[in-house]
Phi, psi and omega in degrees: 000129189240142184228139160291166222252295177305333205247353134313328187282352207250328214248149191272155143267150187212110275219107186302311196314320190236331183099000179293165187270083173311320201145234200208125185307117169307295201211173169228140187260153171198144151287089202277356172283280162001272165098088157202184187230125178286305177184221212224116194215113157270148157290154186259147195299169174291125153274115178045098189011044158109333182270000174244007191118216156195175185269142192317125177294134162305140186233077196248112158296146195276018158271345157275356168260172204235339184212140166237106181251196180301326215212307172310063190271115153243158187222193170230108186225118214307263172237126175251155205270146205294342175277358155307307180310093187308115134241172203280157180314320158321314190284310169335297180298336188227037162071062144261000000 
């Protein structure tokens, strides 16, 4: 199966161990000595719209991942740090 770059940036990644919602494909890492693809990088999310910074970016080596599906990337990752974790505004608001 050959996937664009572009058509990664489309698929949520989703964290097998727990089922959270990492994000969205950012960037990608590659290794040019190599010609190989190191991984995967979501951005950390915005502190106060952006004026405080962001929170440290997800980093997923490409041996965690485990499916590049249709809609999907899932992968597996042992501990991520809790502010990294997307959830929905609902959950935000009454602490989940």
């Amino acid at each position: 199966m050959e996937v664009k770059v572009c058509d990664l940036q489309r698929k949520e990644i989703v964290n097998l161990k727990d089922g959270t919602k990492l994000g969205f494909v950012d960037d990608v890492t590659i290794d040019t000595e190599a010609a190989r693809i190191k991984g995967l990088v979501v951005y950390g999310k915005l502190r106060l719209l952006g004026l405080l910074g962001r929170h440290p970016d997800v980093e997923i080596p490409w041996e965690r991942i485990d499916v590049i599906g249709e809609d999907a990337i899932l992968v597996t990752m042992d501990e991520l740090p809790k502010e990294t974790v997307r959830r929905g505004k609902w959950a935000q608001l009454w602490g989940g």
